[in-house]
N, C-alpha and C positions, 0 to 999 in steps of 0.2 A: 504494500500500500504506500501510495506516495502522499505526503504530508501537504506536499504543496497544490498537488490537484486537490485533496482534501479541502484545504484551504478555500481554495477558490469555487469550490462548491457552495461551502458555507456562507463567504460572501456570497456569493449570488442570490441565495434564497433570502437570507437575510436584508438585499437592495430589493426584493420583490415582493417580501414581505412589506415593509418600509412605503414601498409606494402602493400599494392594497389598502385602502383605509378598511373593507371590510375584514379582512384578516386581524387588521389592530382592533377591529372593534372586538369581533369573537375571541380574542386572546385577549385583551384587558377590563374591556366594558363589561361582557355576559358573564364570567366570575362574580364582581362585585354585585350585577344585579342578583344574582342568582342568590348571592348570598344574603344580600337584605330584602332579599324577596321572602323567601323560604327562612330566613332566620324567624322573620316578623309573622309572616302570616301562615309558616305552617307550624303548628301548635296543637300536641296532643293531649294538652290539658281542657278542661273545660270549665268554664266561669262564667260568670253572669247569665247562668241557666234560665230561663223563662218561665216566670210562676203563678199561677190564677189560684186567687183562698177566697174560699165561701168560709167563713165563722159564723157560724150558726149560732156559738155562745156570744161571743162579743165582749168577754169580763175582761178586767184586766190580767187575770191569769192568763185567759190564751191571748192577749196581745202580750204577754210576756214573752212565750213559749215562740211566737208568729217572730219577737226580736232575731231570736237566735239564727234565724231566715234570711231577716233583713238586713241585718248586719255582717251576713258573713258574705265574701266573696263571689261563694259560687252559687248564689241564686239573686235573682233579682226580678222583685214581687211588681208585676207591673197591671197587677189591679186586684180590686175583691171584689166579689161578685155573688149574687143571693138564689142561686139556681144552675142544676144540671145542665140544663142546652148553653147556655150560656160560654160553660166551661167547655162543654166538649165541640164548640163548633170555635173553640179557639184552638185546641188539641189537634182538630179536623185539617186544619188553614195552616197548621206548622207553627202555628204564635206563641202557643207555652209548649213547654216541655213536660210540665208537671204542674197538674190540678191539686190542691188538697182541700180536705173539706176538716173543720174542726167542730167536732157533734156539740149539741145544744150544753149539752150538759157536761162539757168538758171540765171547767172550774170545779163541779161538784164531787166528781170523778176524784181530783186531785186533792182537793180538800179532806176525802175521805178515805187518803191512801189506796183507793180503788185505782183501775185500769182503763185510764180514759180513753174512749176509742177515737182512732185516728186515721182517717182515707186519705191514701194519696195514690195519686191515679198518674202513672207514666207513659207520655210517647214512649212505646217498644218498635218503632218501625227501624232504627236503629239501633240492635240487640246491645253491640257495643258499649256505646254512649250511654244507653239505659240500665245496663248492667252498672256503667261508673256512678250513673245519676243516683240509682239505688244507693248504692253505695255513701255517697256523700249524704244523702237522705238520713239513711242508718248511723252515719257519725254525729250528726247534729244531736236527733232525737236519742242518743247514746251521752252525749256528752248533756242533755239538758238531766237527764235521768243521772245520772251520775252525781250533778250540782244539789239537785232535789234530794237524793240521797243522804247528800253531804251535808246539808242543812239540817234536815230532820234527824239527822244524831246527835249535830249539836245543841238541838233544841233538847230531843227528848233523850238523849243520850243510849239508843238502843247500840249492840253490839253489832257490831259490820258482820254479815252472814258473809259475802262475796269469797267463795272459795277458791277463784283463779285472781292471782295478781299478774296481769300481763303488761310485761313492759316493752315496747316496741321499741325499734331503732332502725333505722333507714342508712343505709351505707350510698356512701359516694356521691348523693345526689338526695340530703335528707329532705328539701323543700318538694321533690319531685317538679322540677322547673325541666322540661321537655326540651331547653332550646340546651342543653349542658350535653342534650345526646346528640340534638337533632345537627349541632353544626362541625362538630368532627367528622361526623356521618355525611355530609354535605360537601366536607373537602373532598371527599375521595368521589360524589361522585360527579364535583367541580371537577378535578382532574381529568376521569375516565373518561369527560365526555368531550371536554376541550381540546385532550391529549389524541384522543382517536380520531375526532372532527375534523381537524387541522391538519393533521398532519395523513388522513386519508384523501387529501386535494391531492398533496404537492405532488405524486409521478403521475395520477390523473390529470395532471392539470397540463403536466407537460408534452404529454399523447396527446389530448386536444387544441394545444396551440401549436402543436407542428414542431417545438424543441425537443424533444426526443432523439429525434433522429439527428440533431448539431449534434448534443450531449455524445449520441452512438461516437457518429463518426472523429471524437474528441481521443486521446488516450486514457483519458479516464474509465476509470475499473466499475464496477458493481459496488463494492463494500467503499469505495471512494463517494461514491456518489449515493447510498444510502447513509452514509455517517453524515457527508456533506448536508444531508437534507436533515438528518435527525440533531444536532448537532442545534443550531436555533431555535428549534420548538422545544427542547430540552431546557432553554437559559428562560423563554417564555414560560414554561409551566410548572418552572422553579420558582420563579419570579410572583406567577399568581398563587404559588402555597406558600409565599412568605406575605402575600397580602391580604393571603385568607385566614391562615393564624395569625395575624397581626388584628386582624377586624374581629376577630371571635375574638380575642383579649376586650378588645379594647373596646370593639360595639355593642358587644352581646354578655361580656361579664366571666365567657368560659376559664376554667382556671386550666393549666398547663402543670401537673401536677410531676410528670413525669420527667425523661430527660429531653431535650430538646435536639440535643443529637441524634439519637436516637429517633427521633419523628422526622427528622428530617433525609436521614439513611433510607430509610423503611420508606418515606414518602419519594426517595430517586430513585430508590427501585419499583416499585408501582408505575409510577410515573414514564420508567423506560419502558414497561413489557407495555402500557398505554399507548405510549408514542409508536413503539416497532409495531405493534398492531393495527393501527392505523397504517402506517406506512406498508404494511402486508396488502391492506384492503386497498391502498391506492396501486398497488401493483398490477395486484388478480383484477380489477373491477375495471383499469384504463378509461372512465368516464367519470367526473365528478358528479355527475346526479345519482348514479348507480353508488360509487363510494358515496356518499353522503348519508344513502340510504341504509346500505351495509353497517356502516359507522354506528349510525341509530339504532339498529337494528341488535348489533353485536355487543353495542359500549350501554347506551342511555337505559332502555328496556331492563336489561339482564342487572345491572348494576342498581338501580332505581326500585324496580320489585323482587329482587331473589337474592340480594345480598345482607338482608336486615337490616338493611335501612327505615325502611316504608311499615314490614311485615314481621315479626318475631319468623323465624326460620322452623322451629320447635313447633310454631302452629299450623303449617304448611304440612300437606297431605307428605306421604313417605315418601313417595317416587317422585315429589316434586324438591324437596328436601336433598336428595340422590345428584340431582339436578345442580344444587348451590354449590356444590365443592368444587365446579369446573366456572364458578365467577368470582375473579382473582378479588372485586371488591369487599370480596365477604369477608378475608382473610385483614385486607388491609382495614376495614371498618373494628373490625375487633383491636385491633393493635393502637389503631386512632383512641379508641373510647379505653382502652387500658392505658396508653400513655396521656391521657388528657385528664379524665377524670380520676383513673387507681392508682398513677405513681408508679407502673408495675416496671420491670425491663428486661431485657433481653432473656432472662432465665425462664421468664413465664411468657412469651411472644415468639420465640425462639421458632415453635413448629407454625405461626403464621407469616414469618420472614422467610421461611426456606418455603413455604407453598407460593409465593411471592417472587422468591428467586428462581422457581419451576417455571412460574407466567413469564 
C-alpha cells in the first residue's frame, strides 16, 4: 500500500465532502437534531396523566385523599364531574386516562376504620401505559394508607401489625428518569446510522458520476482507495461522538460514571465495522438510491428495534431474540449504558468488545 496515493484519496473525499453542503449537513446537523429531538420528546416515563373525579362524598376527607392526586406529578385532574357518561365519553375521545369515582360515603368509611370503596376506571387500550398507570395509582392510595396508619397509632397508640418491612432501592438510575438510558442508547444509534448513511454514497457515488473509471485507470490499489475513502468519515463520526457525549453531559444531565477511554475505544471500534459497512453497501449496490436504501434497511431498522434500544430484548419472542446477536448495536448499547451509568470496565464488557471487534 502506498501512503501517498492513500493520501491523496483522502484528500479528495474530504474537498468533496467540503463542497457537498448536504453531506455536512447529515454528518453534523442530523446528530444534534437527532439528539435533542429524541432526548426531549422521546420519554418512557409518564406524567401528567389525564384524570376525570366524580366525589360523590364531597367532605373534606376525600378532598384530602383527591390532594394526594393533585399534587403529585403524574396525574393531573383536569375536571370533576357528577355522572357516568360524562366520564366515559371523555375515556371514549382519548381525554382522560383515568376516571375515579369517590363513593358517597367515603368520609364515613374512614372515620370508622372501615374500607372505603374506591373506583377507578382505566384506559386499557394501551396495556403498557395502563399497567404503569395502575401502578402509580397503587403507590399513591398505598402511600395515603400508610400516613392514615401512621396517624392513628399515634393517636391511639395500637401496635403496628404490618408483618413485611420492605425497603426498596433503585440502583443506577434511583429517580427512574428515562433520558439517563434513553441517550447512551441514542449514541450508538446516532453513529450506526450516520456511519452507514455516509459512507454507503461515497463508491456509489463514484459509479454514477463517471469517476470510477479515472480512479481504475489511476495506480491506485483497492485497500488505497477504501482506506482513502474511510479515512474522513472516521474523523466525522468521531467528531459527532465527542458532541454527542458532550451534549448528554451537558444538555441532558447524563452522568459518565465510567472510564472515558474506555467509551471512546469501544465507541472506534463500533464506529469502524459502521463505517466498513456502509462502504460494503456502496460497493455491492453501485447506485446511491439502492445504497441508501440498503443502508436503512441494514443500519436504522435493525439497530432502532432489535438492539434494546426501543424494546427490552428479554420480551421479544425467542426466534426473534436469536435474531439480536447478529446486531453489532446491541452489544455496543450495553457497554454504553454500563460505562455511562455502572462505572463498570473492561473486566465486565470484555465479551461485548470482542463481539464488536467480530463486527
Amino acid at each position: 500500500m502506498n501512503l501517498g496515493r492513500t493520501k491523496a484519496i483522502f484528500n479528495k473525499e474530504f474537498i468533496q465532502i467540503w463542497r457537498d453542503p448536504r453531506s455536512l449537513a447529515l454528518a453534523f446537523a442530523i446528530p444534534m437534531l437527532l439528539l435533542v429531538l429524541f432526548g426531549y420528546a422521546l420519554s418512557l416515563d409518564i406524567d401528567n396523566i389525564p384524570m376525570a373525579v366524580w366525589n360523590q362524598d364531597g367532605s373534606q376527607t376525600s378532598i384530602n385523599f383527591l390532594d394526594n392526586f393533585k399534587f403529585s406529578k403524574y396525574f393531573k385532574i383536569i375536571g370533576y364531574y357528577d355522572n357516568y357518561p360524562a366520564m366515559e365519553h371523555l375515556i371514549d375521545k382519548g381525554n382522560v386516562m383515568i376516571a375515579m369515582v369517590i363513593h358517597k360515603d367515603f368520609s364515613k368509611y374512614i372515620q370508622s376504620n372501615g374500607l372505603a370503596p374506591l373506583q377507578v376506571i382505566i384506559d386499557g387500550s394501551d396495556s403498557n401505559t395502563a399497567q404503569t398507570v395502575l401502578g402509580y395509582v397503587n403507590s399513591v392510595v398505598y402511600s395515603y394508607n400508610q400516613k392514615f396508619i401512621k396517624d392513628a397509632l399515634a393517636v391511639n397508640s395500637i401496635a403496628n401489625s404490618t408483618p413485611v418491612d420492605m425497603r426498596s432501592r433503585i440502583w443506577f438510575n434511583q429517580d427512574l428518569d428515562s433520558k439517563l438510558f434513553i441517550v447512551p442508547g441514542l449514541i450508538a444509534i446516532i453513529m450506526m446510522i450516520i456511519a452507514a448513511l455516509l459512507t454507503s454514497l461515497t463508491i456509489a457515488r463514484e459509479w454514477e458520476r463517471g469517476t470510477m473509471e479515472q480512479l481504475i485507470s489511476t495506480p491506485v490499489r483497492g485497500i488505497e482507495l477504501i482506506i482513502g475513502k474511510f479515512a474522513p468519515y472516521f474523523v466525522i463520526g468521531f467528531t459527532d461522538l465527542v458532541i454527542s457525549v458532550f451534549m448528554g453531559i451537558l444538555l441532558f444531565g447524563v452522568p459518565l460514571r465510567g472510564s472515558p477511554l474506555l467509551l471512546f475505544i469501544a465507541s472506534g471500534i463500533f464506529l469502524t465495522g459502521a463505517l466498513m459497512l456502509g462502504i460494503y453497501i456502496s460497493v455491492v449496490a453501485k447506485s446511491q438510491l439502492m445504497a441508501s436504501q440498503m443502508a436503512i434497511l441494514t443500519s436504522f431498522l435493525p439497530t432502532f428495534m432489535l438492539s434494546g434500544f426501543t424494546y427490552e430484548i428479554f420480551n421479544m419472542p425467542q426466534w426473534v431474540q436469536y435474531i439480536t446477536y447478529f446486531v453489532p448495536a446491541r452489544y455496543f448499547i450495553v457497554i454504553l449504558r454500563g460505562i455511562y451509568l455502572k462505572g463498570v470496565g473492561m473486566e465486565t464488557l470484555w465479551p461485548n468488545i470482542a463481539a464488536l471487534l467480530i463486527f
